[in-house]
RODO-2510 file (C-alpha; in nm, 4 decimals, decimal comma):
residues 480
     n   res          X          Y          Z
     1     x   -10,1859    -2,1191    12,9856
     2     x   -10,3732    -2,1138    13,2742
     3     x   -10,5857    -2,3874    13,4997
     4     x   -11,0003    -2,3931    13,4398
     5     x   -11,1723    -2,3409    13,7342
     6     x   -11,3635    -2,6440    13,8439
     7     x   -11,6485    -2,4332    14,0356
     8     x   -11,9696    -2,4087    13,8251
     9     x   -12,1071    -2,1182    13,6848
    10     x   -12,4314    -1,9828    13,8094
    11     x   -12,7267    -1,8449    13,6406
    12     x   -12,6326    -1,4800    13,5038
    13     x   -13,0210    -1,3944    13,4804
    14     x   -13,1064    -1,1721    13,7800
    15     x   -13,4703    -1,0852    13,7915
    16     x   -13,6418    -0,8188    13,9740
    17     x   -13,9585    -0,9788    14,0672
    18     x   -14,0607    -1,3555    14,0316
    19     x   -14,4057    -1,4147    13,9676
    20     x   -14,6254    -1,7115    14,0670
    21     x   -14,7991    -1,8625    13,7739
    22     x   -15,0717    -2,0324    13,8626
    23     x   -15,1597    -2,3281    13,6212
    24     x   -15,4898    -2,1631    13,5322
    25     x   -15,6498    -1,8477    13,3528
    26     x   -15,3991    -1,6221    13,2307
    27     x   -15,1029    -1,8485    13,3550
    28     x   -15,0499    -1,9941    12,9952
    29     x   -14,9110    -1,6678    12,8497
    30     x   -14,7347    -1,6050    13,1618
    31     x   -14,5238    -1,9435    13,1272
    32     x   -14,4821    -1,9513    12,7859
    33     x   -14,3496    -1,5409    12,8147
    34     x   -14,1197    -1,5770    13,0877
    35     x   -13,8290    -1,8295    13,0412
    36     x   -13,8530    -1,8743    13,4243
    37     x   -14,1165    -1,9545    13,4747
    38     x   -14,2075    -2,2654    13,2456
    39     x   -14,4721    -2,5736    13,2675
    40     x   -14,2655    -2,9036    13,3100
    41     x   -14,6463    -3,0803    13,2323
    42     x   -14,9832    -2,9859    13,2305
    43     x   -15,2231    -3,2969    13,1939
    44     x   -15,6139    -3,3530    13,1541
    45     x   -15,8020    -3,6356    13,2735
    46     x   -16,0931    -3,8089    13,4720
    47     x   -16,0574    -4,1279    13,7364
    48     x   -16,3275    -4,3500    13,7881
    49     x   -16,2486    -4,5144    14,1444
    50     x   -15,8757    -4,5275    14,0146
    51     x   -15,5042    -4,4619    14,1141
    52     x   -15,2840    -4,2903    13,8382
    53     x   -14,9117    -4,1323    13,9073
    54     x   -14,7891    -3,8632    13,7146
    55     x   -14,4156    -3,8218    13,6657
    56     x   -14,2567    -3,4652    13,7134
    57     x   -13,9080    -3,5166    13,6376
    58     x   -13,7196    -3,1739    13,8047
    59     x   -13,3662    -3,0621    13,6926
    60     x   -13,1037    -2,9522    13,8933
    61     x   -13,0736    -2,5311    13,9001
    62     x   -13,4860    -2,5261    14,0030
    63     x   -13,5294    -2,2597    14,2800
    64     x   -13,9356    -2,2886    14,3188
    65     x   -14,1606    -2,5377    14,2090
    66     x   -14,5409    -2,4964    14,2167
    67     x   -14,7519    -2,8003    14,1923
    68     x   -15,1287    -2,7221    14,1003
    69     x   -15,4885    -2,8602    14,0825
    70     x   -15,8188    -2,8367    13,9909
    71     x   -16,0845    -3,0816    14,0168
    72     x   -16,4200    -3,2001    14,0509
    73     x   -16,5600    -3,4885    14,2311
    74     x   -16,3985    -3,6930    14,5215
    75     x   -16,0247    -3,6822    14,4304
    76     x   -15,7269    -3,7648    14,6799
    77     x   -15,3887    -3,5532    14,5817
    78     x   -15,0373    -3,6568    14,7147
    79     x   -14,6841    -3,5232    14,5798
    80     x   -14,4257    -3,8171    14,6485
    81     x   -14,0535    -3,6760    14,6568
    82     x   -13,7673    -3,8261    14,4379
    83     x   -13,7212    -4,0516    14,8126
    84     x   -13,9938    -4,2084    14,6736
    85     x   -14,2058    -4,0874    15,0319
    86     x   -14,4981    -3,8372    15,0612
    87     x   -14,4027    -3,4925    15,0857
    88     x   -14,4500    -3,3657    15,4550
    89     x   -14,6872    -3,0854    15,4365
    90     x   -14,5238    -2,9057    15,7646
    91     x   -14,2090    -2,8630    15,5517
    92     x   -14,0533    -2,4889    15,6198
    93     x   -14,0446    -2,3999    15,2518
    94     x   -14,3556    -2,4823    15,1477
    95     x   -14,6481    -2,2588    15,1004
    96     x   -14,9975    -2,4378    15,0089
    97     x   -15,3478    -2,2475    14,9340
    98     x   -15,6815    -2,4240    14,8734
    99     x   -15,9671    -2,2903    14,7788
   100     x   -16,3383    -2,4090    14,6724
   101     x   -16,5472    -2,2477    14,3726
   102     x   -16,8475    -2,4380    14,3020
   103     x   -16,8186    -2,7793    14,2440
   104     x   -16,4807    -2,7247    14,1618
   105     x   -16,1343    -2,7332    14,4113
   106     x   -15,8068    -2,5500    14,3603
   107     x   -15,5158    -2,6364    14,5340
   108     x   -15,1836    -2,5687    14,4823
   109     x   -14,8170    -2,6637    14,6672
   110     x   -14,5354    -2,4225    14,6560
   111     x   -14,1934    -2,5617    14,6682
   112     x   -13,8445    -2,3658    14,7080
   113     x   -13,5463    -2,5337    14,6411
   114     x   -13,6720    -2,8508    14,5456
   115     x   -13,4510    -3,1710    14,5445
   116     x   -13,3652    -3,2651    14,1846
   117     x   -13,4892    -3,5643    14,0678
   118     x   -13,8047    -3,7690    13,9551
   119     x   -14,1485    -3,6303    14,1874
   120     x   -14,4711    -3,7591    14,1333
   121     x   -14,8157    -3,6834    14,1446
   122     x   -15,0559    -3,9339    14,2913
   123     x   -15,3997    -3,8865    14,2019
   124     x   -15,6669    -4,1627    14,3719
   125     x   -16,0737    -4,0995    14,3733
   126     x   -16,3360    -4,0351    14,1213
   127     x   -16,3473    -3,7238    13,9214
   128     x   -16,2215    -3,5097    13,6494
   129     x   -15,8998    -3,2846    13,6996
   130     x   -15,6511    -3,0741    13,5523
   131     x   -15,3112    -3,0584    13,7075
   132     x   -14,9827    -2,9130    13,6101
   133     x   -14,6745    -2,8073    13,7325
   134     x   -14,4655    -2,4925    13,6837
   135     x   -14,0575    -2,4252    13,7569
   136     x   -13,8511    -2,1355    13,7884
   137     x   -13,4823    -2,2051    13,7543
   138     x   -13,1687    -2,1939    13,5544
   139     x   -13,2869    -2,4663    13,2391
   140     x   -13,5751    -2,3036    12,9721
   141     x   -13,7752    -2,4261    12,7061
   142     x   -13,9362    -2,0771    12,5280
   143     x   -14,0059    -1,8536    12,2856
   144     x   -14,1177    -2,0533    11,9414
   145     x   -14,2162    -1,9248    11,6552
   146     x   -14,4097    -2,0991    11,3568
   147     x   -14,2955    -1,9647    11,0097
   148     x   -14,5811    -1,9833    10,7309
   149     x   -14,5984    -1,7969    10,3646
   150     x   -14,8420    -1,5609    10,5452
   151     x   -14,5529    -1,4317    10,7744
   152     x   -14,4501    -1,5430    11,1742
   153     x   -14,6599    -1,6178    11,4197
   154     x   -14,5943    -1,6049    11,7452
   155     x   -14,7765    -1,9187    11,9513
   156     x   -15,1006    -1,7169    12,1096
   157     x   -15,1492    -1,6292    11,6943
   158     x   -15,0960    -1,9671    11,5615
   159     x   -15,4118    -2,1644    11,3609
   160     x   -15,2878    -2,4408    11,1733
   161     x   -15,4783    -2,6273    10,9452
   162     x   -15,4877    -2,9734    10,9773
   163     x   -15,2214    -3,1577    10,7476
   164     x   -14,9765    -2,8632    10,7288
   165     x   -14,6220    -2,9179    10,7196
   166     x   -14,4606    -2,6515    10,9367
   167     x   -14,1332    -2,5289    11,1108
   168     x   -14,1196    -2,3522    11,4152
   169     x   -13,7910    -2,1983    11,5734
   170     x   -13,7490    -2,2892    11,9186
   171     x   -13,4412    -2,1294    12,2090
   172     x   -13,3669    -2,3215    12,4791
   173     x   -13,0645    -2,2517    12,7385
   174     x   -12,7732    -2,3517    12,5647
   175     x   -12,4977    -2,4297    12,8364
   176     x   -12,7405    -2,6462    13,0476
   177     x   -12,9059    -2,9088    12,7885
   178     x   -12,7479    -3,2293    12,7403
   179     x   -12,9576    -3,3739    12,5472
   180     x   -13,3128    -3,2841    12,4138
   181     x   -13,6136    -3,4331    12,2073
   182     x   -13,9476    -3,2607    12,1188
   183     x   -14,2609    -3,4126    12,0890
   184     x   -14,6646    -3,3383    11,9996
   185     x   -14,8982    -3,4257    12,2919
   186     x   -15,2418    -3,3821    12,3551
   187     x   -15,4410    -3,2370    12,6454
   188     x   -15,3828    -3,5492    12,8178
   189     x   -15,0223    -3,5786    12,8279
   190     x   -15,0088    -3,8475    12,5729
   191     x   -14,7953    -3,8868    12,2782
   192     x   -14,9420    -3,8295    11,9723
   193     x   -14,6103    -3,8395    11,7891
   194     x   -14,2586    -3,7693    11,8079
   195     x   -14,1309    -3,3824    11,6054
   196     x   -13,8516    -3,3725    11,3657
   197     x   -13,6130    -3,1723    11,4492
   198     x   -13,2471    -3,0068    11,3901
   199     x   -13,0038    -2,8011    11,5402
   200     x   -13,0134    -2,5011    11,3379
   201     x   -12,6317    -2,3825    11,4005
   202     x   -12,3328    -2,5616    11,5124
   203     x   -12,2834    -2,2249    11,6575
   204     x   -12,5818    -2,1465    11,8497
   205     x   -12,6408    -2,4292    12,0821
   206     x   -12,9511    -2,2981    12,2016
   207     x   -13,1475    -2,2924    11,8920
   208     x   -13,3530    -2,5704    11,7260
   209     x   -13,5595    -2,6055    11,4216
   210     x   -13,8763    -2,8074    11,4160
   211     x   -14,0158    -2,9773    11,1286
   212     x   -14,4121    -3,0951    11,2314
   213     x   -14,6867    -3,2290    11,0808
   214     x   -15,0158    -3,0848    11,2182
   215     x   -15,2325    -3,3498    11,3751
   216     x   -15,5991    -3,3559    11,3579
   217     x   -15,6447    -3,3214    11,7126
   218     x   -15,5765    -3,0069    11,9736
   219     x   -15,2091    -3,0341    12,0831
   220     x   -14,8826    -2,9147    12,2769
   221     x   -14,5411    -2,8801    12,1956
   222     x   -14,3171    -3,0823    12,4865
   223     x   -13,9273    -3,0825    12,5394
   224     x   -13,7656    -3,3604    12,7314
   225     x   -13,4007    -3,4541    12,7761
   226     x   -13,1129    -3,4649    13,0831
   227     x   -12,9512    -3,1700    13,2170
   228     x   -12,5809    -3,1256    13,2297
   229     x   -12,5437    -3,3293    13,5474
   230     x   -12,7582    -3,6135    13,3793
   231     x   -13,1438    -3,5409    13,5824
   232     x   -13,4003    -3,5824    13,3519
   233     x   -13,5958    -3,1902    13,2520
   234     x   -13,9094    -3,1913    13,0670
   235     x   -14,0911    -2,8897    12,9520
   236     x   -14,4591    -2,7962    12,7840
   237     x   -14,5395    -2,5188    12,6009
   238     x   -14,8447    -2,3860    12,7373
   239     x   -15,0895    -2,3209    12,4774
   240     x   -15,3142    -2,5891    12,3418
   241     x   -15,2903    -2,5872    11,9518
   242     x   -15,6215    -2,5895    11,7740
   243     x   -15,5844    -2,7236    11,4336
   244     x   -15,8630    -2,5755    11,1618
   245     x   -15,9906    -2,7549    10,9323
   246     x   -15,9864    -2,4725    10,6765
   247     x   -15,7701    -2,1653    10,6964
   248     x   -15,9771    -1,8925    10,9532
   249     x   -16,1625    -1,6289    10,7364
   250     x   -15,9975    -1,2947    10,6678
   251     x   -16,0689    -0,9940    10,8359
   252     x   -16,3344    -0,7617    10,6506
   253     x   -16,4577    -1,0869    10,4631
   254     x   -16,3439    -1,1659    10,0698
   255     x   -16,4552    -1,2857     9,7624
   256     x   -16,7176    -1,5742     9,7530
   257     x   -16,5517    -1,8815     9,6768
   258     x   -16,7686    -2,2386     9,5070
   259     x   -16,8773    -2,5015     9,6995
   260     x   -16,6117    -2,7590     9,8408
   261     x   -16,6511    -3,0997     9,9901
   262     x   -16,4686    -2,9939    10,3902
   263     x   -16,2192    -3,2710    10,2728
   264     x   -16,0888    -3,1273     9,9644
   265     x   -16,0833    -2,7826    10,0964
   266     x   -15,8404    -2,8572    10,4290
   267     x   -15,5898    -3,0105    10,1490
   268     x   -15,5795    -2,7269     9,9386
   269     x   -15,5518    -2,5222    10,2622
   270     x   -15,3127    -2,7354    10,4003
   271     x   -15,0909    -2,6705    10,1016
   272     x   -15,0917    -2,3500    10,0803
   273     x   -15,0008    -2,2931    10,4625
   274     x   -14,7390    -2,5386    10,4315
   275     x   -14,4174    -2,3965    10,4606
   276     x   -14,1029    -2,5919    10,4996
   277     x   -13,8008    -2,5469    10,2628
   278     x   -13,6773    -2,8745    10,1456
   279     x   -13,3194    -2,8577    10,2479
   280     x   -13,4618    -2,8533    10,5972
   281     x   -13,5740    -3,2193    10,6062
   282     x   -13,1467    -3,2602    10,5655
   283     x   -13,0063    -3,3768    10,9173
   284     x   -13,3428    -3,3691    11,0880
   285     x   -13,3650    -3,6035    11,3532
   286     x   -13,6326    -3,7946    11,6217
   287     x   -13,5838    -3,9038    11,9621
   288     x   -13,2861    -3,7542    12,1735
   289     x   -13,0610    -3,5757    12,0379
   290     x   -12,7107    -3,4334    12,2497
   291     x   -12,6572    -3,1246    12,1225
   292     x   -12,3533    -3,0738    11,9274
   293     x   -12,0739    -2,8083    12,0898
   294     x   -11,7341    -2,7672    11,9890
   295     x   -11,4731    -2,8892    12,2198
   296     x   -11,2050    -2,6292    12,3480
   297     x   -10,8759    -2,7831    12,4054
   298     x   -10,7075    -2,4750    12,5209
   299     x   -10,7042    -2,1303    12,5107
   300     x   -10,4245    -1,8102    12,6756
   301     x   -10,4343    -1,4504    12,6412
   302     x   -10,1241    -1,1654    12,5877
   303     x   -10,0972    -0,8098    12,6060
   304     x   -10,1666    -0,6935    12,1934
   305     x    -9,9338    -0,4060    12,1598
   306     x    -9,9315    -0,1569    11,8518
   307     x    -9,6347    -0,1642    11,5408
   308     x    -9,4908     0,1330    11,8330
   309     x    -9,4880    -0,0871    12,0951
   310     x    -9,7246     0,0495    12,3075
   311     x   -10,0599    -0,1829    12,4622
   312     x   -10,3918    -0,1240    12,2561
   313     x   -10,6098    -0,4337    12,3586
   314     x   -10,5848    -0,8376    12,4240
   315     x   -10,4575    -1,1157    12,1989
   316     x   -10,6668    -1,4396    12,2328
   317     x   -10,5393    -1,7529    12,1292
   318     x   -10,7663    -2,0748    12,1746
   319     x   -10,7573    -2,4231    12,0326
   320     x   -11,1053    -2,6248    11,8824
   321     x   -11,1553    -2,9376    11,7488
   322     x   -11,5232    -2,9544    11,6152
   323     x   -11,7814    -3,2779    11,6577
   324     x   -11,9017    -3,2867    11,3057
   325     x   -11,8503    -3,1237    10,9613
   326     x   -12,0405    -2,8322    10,9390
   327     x   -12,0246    -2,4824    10,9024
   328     x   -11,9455    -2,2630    11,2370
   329     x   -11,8752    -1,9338    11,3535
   330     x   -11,6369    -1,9817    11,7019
   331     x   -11,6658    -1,5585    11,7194
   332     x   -11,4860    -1,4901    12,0491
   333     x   -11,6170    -1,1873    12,2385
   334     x   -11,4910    -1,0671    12,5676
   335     x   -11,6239    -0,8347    12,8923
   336     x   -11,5220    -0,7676    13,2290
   337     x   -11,5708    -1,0003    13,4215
   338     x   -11,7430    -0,7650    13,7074
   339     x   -11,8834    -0,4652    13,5512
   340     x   -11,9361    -0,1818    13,7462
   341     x   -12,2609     0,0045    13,7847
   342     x   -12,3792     0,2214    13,4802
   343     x   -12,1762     0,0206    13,2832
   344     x   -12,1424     0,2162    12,9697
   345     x   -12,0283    -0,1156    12,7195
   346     x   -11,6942     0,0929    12,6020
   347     x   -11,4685    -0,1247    12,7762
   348     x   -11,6072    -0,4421    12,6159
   349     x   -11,3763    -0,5975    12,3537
   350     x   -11,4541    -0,6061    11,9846
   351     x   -11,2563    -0,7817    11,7072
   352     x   -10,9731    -0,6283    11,5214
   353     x   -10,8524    -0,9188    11,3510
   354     x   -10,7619    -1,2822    11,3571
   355     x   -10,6822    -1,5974    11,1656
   356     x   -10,6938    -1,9311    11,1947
   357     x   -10,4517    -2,2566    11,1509
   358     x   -10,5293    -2,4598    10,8982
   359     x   -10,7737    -2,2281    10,7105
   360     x   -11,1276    -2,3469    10,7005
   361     x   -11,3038    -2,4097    10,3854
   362     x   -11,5739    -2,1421    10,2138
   363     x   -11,3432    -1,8467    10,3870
   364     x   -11,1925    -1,6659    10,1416
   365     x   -10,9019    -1,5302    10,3528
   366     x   -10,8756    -1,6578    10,7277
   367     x   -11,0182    -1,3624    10,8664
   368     x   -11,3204    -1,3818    10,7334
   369     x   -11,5288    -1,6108    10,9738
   370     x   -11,4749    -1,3071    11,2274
   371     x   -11,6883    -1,0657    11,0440
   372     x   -11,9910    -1,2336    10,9410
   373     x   -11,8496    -1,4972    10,7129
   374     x   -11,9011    -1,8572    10,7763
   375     x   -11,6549    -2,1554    10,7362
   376     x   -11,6350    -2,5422    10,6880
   377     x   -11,4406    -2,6604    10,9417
   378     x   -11,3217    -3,0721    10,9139
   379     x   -11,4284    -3,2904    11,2310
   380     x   -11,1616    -3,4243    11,4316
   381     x   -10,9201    -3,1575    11,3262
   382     x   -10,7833    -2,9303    11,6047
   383     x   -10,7823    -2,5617    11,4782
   384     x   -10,5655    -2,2902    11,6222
   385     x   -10,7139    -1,9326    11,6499
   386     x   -10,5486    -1,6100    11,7096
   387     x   -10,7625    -1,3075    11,7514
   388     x   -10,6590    -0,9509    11,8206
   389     x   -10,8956    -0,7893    12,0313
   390     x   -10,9506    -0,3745    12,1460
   391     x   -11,2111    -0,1882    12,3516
   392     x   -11,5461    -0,0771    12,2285
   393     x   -11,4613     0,2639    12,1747
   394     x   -11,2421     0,2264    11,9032
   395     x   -11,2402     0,2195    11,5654
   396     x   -11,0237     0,1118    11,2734
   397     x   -11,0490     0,3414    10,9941
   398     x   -10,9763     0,0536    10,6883
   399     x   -10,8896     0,3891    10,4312
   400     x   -10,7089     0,5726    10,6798
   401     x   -10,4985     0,2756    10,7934
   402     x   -10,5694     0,4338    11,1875
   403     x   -10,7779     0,4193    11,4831
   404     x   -10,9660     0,6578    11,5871
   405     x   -11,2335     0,6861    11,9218
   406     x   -11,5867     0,6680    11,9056
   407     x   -11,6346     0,8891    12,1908
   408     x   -11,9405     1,0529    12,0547
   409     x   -12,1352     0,7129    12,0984
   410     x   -12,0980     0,7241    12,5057
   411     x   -12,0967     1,1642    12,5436
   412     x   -12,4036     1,1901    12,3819
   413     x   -12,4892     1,5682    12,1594
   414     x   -12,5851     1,8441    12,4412
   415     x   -12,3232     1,7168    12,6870
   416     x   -12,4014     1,5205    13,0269
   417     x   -12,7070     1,7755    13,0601
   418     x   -12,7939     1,9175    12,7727
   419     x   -13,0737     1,8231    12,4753
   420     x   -13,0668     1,4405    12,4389
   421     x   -12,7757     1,4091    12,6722
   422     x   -12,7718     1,1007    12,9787
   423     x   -12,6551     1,2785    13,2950
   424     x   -12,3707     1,0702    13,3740
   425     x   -12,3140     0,9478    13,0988
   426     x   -11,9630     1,1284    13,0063
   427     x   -11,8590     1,0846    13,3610
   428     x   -11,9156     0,7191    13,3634
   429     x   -11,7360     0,6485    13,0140
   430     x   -11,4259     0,8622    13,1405
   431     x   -11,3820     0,6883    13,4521
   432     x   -11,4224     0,3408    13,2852
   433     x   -11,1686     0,3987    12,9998
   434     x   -10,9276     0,6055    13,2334
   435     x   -10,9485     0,3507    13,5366
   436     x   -10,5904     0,2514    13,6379
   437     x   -10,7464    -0,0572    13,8402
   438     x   -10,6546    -0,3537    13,6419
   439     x   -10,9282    -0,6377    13,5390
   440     x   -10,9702    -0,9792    13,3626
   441     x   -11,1641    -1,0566    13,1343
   442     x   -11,4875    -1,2974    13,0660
   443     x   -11,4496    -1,5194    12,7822
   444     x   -11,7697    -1,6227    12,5615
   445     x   -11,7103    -1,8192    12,2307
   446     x   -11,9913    -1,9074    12,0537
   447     x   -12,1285    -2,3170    12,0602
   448     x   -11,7779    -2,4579    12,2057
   449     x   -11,8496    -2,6814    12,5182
   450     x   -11,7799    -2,4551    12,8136
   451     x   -11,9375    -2,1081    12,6887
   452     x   -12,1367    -2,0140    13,0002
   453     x   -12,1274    -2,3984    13,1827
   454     x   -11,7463    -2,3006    13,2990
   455     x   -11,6617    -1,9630    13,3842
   456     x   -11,3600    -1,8772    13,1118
   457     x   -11,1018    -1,6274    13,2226
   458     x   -10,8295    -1,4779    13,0989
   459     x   -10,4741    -1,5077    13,2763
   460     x   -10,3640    -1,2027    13,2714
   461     x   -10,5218    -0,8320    13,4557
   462     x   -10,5727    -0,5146    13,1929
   463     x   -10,5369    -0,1734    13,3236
   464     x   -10,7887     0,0080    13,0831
   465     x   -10,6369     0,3907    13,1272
   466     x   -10,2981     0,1806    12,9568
   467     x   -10,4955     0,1769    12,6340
   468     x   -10,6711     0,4766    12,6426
   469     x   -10,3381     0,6914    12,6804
   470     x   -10,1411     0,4708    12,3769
   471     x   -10,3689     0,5615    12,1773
   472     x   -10,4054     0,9157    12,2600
   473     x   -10,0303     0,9077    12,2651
   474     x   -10,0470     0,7682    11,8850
   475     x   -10,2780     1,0602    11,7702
   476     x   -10,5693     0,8932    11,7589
   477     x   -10,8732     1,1206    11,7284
   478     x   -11,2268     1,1294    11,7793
   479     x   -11,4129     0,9448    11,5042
   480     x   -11,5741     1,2158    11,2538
***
């Protein structure tokens, strides 16, 4: 068994190019498309001779922070930091831009490496506005998708009518959250009620399944919760909802249809849109919620060797004890931990076979929550897993009772240069699986409490060209 290291993990996303979003025009599908780069509000509003503060609550992991604002009218702007004091505009990592078009300003504050903590916005004067705030970091809110009988749409697509019952699919990152809550809003920032919601896998602690009624009023999905290190996060997705009042006309026009009163027809279309299976309402919840992850109590890793004795892969052993009942799928998988460049994949780990101590229920034989199956495991209970582990490139043949390699997958037809063939390619694969320099290993196991928050290693260094020659020196051929 070997010691955790205490030293957090860091962001694995690595991005080319980071671009600016701006919190008008096209800056909607920007934020709501890129995971980082993400509204924490956007808010609505006109001041008559008034003073009104708008809380930005800012996570730790935020690298740039862009505060934004249109207006009309006479209307003072101030960011206070989490000090509680005015941000000093002569700051060295700041970049600010205003401009005039019209009757209407635009100003905007860019922040790097922003202090975590609660920021405000301090709006004084007389005048309509529109402000919001965008943040690029490690912590995202993204991606949903509302599910109807008329198929998926994605949230630039997405006409409700008013009245529908709906669930959306929503990811977040998983090893980040704390806790989370979702709520409806309107243009104005304001509640207009709270979303039910569920975790929809043990497993998958980055994936949550809404349950909404749609309001009669334009609205915005909004995430709030604490990070990790307990700072408060809070994201908006950017597109304001339109609810219908009837379903929007088909394409290419239909059938003539009688008379109906504009009441009666938005509940017959707000039945037919709605789509929400009952067994969803089970488990839903309201307010915060701290996402559920399985606690590891310990884990080690050994050498597998073949019945002849010679090394073929990794055994991983790990201990769990789960939160809840429920039904989970702990499937380890396991990489280097620093891939070289043109990383072909073959040296990746897939499973061979495991079990687990005591057996959960709904598994058939203990094996079978490794390849697709799904168990009940008890809460409470600490469960002992032992999972035998080789490379990517090889193959059990089940009939055969054999391995054999899957070279064919990384030396593509044609050879290196030839019709369809990756120049490289071959070269790259041979020098991965026939490298003598030994490496660990980068443990991921799906929805248990470190996966991705703590870097998991395992103990022991591989020399990869050790199991390529055992089982060349078994007879193992390439895969037909």
């Amino acid at each position: 068994m070997f010691t955790l290291s205490k030293a957090g993990l860091k962001s694995f996303l690595v991005f080319a190019a980071i671009t600016v979003c701006s919190a008008f025009g096209s800056s909607v599908a920007c934020a709501q498309d890129d995971p980082n780069a993400q509204y924490i509000l956007i808010q609505s509003g006109e001041l008559a001779a008034q003073v009104r503060e708008i809380e930005v609550p800012v996570e730790v992991g935020v690298w740039k922070l862009q505060f934004n604002l249109q207006s009309t009218g006479d209307l003072n702007w101030s960011i206070i930091t989490p000090s509680g004091r005015p941000m000093a505009q002569d700051m060295p990592n700041l970049a600010i831009s205003n401009t005039k078009e019209g009757s209407t300003d635009k100003r905007s504050i860019l922040l790097w490496d922003p202090r975590p903590g609660m920021w405000k916005i301090r709006l004084s004067g007389s005048g309509g506005f529109t402000t919001s705030v965008t943040a690029q970091g490690e912590l995202f809110v993204c991606c949903i998708q509302f599910f109807g009988r008329a198929g998926v749409f994605s949230m630039d697509r997405f006409q409700p009518v008013r009245g529908a019952r709906l669930h959306a699919q929503i990811h977040t990152s998983s090893y980040n959250i704390d806790t989370i809550e979702f709520r409806l809003i309107d243009d104005h920032g304001e509640l207009i009620a709270p979303i039910k919601f569920r975790q929809s896998d043990y497993s998958i602690p980055y994936n949550f399944t809404l349950l909404l009624d749609t309001p009669d009023r334009p609205f915005r999905i909004a995430a709030r919760g604490r990070d990790m290190s307990g700072k408060s996060f809070q994201r908006v997705i950017g597109w304001l909802i339109k609810p219908q009042t009837s379903e929007p006309p088909i394409a290419g026009g239909g059938a003539a249809t009688s008379p109906r009163t504009e009441g009666a027809q938005a509940v017959d279309d707000a039945q037919a849109q709605s789509w929400a299976p009952q067994e969803w309402n089970q488990n839903v919840v309201e307010g915060e919620y701290r996402v559920i992850r399985a606690q590891i109590v310990d884990w080690s890793d050994e050498p597998l060797f073949s019945e002849k004795g010679n090394p073929i892969g990794i055994r991983l052993k790990y201990s769990i004890r789960f939160p809840v009942d429920g039904s989970y799928s702990p499937f380890p998988s396991l990489y280097p931990e620093r891939a070289s460049r043109g990383f072909t994949g073959a040296l990746g780990m897939r499973v061979h076979k495991g079990s687990v101590e005591p057996e959960p229920d709904g598994a058939q034989k203990s094996s079978q929550w490794l390849f697709g199956g799904r168990g009940i495991f008890k809460a409470g209970v600490i469960y002992n897993f032992s999972v035998d582990l080789v490379p990517n490139y090889v193959y059990f043949n089940e009939q055969k009772g054999s391995f054999c390699l899957q070279t064919k997958a990384y030396i593509q037809a044609g050879g290196p240069a030839g019709p369809g063939g990756h120049p490289g390619l071959r070269e790259r694969f041979e020098r991965e699986v026939m490298s003598e320099t030994k490496i660990r290993y980068r443990i991921s196991i799906s929805g248990i409490d470190l996966d991705g928050w703590q870097p998991l290693l395992t103990e022991r260094t591989y020399a990869p060209n050790a199991w390529y020659q055992s089982y060349r020196r078994e007879g193992a051929a390439d895969c037909q």
